[in-house]
Each structure stands twice: as C-alpha cells, then as structure tokens.
PAVO-176907 format. One record per residue (C-alpha): x, y, z. Coordinates in pm, whole numbers, plus 50000, padded with zeros to 5 digits. Layout:
XYZ
...
END
This chain:
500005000050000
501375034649904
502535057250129
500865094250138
504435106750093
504485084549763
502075101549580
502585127149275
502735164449482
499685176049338
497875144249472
499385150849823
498435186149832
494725174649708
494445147549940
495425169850288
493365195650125
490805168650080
490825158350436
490815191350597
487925197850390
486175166550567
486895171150902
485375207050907
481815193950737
482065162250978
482745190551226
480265214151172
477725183651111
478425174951499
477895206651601
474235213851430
473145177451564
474345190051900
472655221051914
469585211951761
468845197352115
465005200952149
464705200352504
465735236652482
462235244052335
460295216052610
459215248852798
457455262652484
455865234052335
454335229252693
452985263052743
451975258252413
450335224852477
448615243152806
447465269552594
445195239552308
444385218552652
442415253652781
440495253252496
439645215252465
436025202452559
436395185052881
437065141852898
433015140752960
432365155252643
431215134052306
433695120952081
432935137151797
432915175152026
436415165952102
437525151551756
435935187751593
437855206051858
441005187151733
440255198651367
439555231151446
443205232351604
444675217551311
443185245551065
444325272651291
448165262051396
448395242951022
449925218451261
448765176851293
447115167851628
445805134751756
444295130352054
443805095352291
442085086052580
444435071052940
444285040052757
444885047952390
441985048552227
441525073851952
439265106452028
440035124851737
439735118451356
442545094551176
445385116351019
447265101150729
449805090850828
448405084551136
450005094651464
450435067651665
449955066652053
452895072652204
455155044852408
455655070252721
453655099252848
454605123953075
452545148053222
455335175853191
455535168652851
458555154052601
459355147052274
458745112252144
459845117851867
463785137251819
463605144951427
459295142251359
459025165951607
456455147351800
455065164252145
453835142852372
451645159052636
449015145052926
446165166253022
445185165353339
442035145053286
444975117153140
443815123352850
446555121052614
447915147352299
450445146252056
451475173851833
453525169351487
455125207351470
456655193051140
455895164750974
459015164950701
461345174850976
462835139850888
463965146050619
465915177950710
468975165450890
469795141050609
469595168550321
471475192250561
474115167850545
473725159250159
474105196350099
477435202850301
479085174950151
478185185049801
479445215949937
482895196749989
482585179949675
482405211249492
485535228649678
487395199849642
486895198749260
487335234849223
491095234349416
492125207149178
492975221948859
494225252849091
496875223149293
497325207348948
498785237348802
501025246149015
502825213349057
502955211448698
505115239048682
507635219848956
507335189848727
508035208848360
511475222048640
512295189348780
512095176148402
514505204548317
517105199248596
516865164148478
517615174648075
520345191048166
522155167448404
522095143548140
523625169847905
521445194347771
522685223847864
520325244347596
517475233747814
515555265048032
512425263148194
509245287348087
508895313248335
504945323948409
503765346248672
505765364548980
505405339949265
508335317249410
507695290949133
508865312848882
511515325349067
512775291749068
512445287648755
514145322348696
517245311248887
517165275848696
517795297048406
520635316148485
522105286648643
521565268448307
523205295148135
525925303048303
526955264548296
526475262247954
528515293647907
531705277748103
531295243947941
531175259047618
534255282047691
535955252947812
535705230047507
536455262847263
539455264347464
540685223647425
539115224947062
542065256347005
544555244747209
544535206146962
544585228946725
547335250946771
549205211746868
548795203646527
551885229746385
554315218446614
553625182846551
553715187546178
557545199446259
558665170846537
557065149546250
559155159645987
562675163646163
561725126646320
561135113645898
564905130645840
565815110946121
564515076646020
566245079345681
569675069645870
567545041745991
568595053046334
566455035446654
565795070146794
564275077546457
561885054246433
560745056146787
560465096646789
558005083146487
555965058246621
555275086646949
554745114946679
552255094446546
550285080346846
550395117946986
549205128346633
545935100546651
545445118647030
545135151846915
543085139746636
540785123646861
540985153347119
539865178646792
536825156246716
535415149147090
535605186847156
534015197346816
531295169246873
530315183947234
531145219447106
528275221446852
527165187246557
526965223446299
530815224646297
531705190646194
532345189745869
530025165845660
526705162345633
524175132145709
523875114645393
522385078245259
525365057545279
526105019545258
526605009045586
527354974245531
529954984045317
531885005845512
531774977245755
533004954945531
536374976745434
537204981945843
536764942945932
538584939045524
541404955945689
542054942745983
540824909645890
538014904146144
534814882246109
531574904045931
528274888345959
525724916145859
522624925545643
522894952345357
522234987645543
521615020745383
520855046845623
521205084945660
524905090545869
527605107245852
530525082645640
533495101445821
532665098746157
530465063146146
534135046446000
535565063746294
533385047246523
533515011246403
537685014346359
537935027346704
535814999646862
537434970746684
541304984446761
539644987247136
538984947447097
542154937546940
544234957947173
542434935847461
541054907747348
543604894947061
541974884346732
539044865846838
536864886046721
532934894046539
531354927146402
527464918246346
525374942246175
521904937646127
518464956946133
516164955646433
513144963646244
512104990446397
513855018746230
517135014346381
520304994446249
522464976146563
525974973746524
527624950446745
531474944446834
532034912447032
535304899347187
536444870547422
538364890247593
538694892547962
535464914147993
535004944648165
533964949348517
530284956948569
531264984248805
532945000048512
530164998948241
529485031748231
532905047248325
534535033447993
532475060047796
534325084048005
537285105247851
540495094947951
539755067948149
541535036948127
541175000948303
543894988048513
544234962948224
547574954748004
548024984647755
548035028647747
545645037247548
544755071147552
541025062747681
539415090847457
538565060347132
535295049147360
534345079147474
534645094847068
532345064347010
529605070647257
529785109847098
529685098646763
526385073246866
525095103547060
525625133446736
523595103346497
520445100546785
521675067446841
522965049347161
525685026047262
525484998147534
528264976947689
527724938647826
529724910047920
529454882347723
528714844747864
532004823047850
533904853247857
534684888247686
532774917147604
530234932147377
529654969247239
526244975847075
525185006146902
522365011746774
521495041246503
517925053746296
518395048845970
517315077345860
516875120346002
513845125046209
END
C-alpha cells in the first residue's frame, strides 16, 4: 500500500486539502446535531400544549365535540394533532399518516419523537395529545448533510485544477534539471507569473546559462589548444622522417610517438568539436552503405563480418571512425578473436555490434569506459578518449551505445542508430 508521501505532489496537496475539507463538514455536522437539542424548546411546546388543553372540551364531552375541537386546532396552527384517551383509544379523527399513541407519556411533557418533532403531552384528565410541529422534519437533517458534503465535493473539485497547476510547473522544472544533468545544457524552463515558482524557475535559468557558458568556453578552449598542437607536431614529425632515413632507433621511435600523439590530438579535435556544437563538423548526414563501410574496416584488419545490407542516413566520416575505434579497442584487449554483426532491428534502427572474448569488463565499470580518459587497470596505454569518441559519435547520429559482458567470457559493444533524420 502506498505511502501518502508516495504520491505525485499535486495528489498530496489534494488529498490533505481533501481531508481538511472533511473534518470541518464532519465538524460542523456534529455541532448542528448537537445544538439542535429540542429540550431547549420543552418549555414552549408545553405552554403551548397548556394553551390547546384550555380550549379543549372536557374528557366528559362526546367524541365527535372533542375530535371537531381537534380539527379546528389543526386549521388554525396548520399543525397535525391526535388526541387519545388514558388508555389509547383514539378521540380524534385518523390523520394520514396516522399518529400513533405514544410508548411514554409524561405529564410535563417530552418529545417522542427527536427528528418528527412529535410532542407528547398529558392533560390533566389523562387524556393524552400529541402534536407533529413538522411532519418532514425527517427529512431535514439528512439533506442538511447531503448539501454540506456536496458543498465539499464542489471545493474539492474546484482546488484541483488550481493544485494541478502549480505542481505542473515543479514537474516541467524537475524535468529540466533532469535534461540538463544528462547533458542538455540548451534546456531553460518557461517562466509564468511572479510567485516563488517562477523565481525558481528564473534562477534555473541563469544557472543553466551560466553552465552552459563555462562548458562551452571550456571545450572552445581544448578544441584551440589541439589545434594550435597540430603545427608543432607537423615539425617534430618531419625532423623525426629526416631522422629515420639513417635508419637510426631514435628515429623510428620519435616516429611511432609522433604518430600516436598525432591520433590523440586527432581524437581530442573531434570529441571537443562533437560536444562543442554537431553544425561544425564537417560533413553532412547522407544515405550511405553501411554494410559496406563495415565490410572495408573488418577487410582491413581481417576480422569476422556477419551483417545485412544497410543504407541509412549518417555521417561516412565519423560512422568509420566509430567502428575502427571499437574494433582496435577489441584487438588491443582481446587478441583476434573477434565478430562485428550488423543487422536491422526492424524498427527503424540498424544495431551494430562488436564482440570479443576478451577478459570482459567489470560491471562496476560499464558506464565509466564511455568516460574521457579513462583507462582500466588492464595490460596496455591507450589514451582512453577512442570509447568515449564512440559514445559521441552514437550520441551526434540520435543513436545509443550499450556495453555487456558476454557468457564464457569477453565483452560486447552495441550501438544502435535510425536509419534515417527525424
């Protein structure tokens, strides 16, 4: 059973607002039934009932002298009467519905009757009357009550919309705070009205800008600075070919580093322009074989293809960058048992999948891979940007990448893609 604290806001807010709304009818409802004591008008009714006894004919008197005295009552109060003999028998006409004698008399009169309002009253000749003051008075309490809680009912359905709307406006913020810790730092929040709502929703804003400001300054600033890496290299690169000509160790070392630091500030350049903005990568979303750009990456490293003939709407460049990073990944830690399946899921997507027998990777560090620059504690130094540029490169085509260990060992990278711009 859910908790009050469980519920949606809105529904908490409506369902203390609910309650409080009860306890005041059930409140007031006790307080009408307990002053609506008629005792407090016994005193009346008697000196009423004196007043009709005065002008009765006397016990002695014919039944039908007493029975027109009775009527004659009735037409002036507009008020039912009966009256009985000590032992119950009838002396006036039958009403309808009848009055009935009563089960106690009491000389100093009472009330036989709490809600019909019947008076019971003994003459002094035991004679017996009883006075109806109201003969729907029944009815009264009961519609009294019906009233109040339609009363309630109509309150309650009126705050609704009035509670609804203003935890809507906390939800649209909570969804915002939620778009932009996943990344969305273009995401602000509408801002209606002037209470505290909407100054939240203000200060969400410039929060929301000012991080997207510093974010963005930060990758303009690594996007330059690869840049700017790039002359320097181009030199180290070419005094390091002069040196491999004398076929001199150092040579071909200073070489093999230019290059690896070249592919790292290649890789730097094309993380921070993904994040930066997708409008300044150059290339365009096109219809392009998938399958066979698949085919030349596996083709050149010699690993197993099992896929279905793709065409779908991607960027050539960047989805080549993506499969060659994740299969050098898998041969630089699982060897060369390895399979790239690509296949459609039928449901507007295409899945590409890179699986290894490798040793696996920790569950712990699923989602940590994707990271920039970080590396397991496994044999190797890679640079730990090539999964991270893969996750970007899923991310700038609306796609998605997964990670899961494999059964019987190793691991298994799945991406999936639309095949086609929505």
């Amino acid at each position: 059973m859910k908790r009050l604290s469980d519920l949606p806001i809105h529904l908490q807010i409506f369902s203390a607002f609910s309650c409080a709304l009860l306890l005041v009818v059930a409140c007031t409802i006790a307080l009408w039934l307990w002053s609506d004591d008629n005792n407090r008008h016994l005193d009346a009714f008697a000196t009423f009932s004196e007043l009709v006894e005065k002008n009765l004919p006397p016990a002695t008197a014919s039944p039908a002298a007493q029975s027109a005295a009775i009527d004659q009552w009735i037409a002036r109060a507009h008020t039912r009467f009966a009256l009985f003999a000590a032992d119950g028998t009838p002396l006036s006409r039958p009403l309808t519905p009848p009055l009935a004698f009563p089960k106690r008399v009491d000389h100093g009169g009472l009330f036989d009757d709490w809600y019909g309002m019947r008076f019971v009253w003994q003459l002094k000749d035991k004679r017996v009357l009883v006075i109806q003051f109201s003969s729907d008075r029944q009815k009264r309490p009961w519609v009294f009550i019906l009233m109040l809680m339609m009363l309630a009912a109509s309150v309650a359905l009126i705050s609704f919309p009035v509670i609804r709307r203003l935890t809507a406006r906390l939800e649209s913020l909570q969804r915002s705070v939620e778009l932009l810790g996943k990344g969305d730092l273009r995401t602000r929040m509408p801002v209606a009205g002037r209470d505290e709502v909407a100054q939240l929703a203000e200060s969400f804003n410039r929060s929301a800008t000012q991080i997207e400001q510093l974010v963005q300054s930060q990758k303009t600033i690594l996007a330059n600075a690869s840049h700017e890496l790039r002359s320097p290299l181009m030199r180290i690169q070419m005094a390091a070919a002069l040196l491999e000509q004398n076929e001199s160790a150092p040579g071909r070392e200073l070489q093999r580093s230019v290059a690896e630091l070249d592919a790292l500030v290649e890789e730097i350049m094309t993380l921070s322009r993904l994040e930066l903005s997708p409008n300044v990568i150059n290339g365009e979303l096109k219809r392009v074989d998938v399958t066979a750009i698949a085919a030349e990456e596996c083709a050149r490293v010699q690993v197993e293809l099992t896929a279905v003939h793709i065409v779908a709407e991607v960027d050539a460049r960047l989805l080549r960058r993506l499969l060659r990073n994740l299969i050098e990944n898998a041969l630089h830690y699982a060897g060369r048992d390895i399979r790239v399946e690509l296949n459609d899921d039928g449901e507007g997507h295409f899945i590409l999948q890179v699986k290894d027998r490798g040793p696996g990777i920790p569950e712990a560090n699923h989602a940590q891979v994707f990271e920039p620059f970080f590396r397991l504690s496994r044999r190797g130094n890679g640079s730990g940007l090539g999964l991270a540029l893969v996750r970007s490169i899923a991310v700038y085509h609306a796609g998605s990448i997964t990670l899961r260990n494999r059964a019987g060992g190793g691991a298994c990278f799945k991406v999936r893609i639309p095949l086609a711009v929505t």
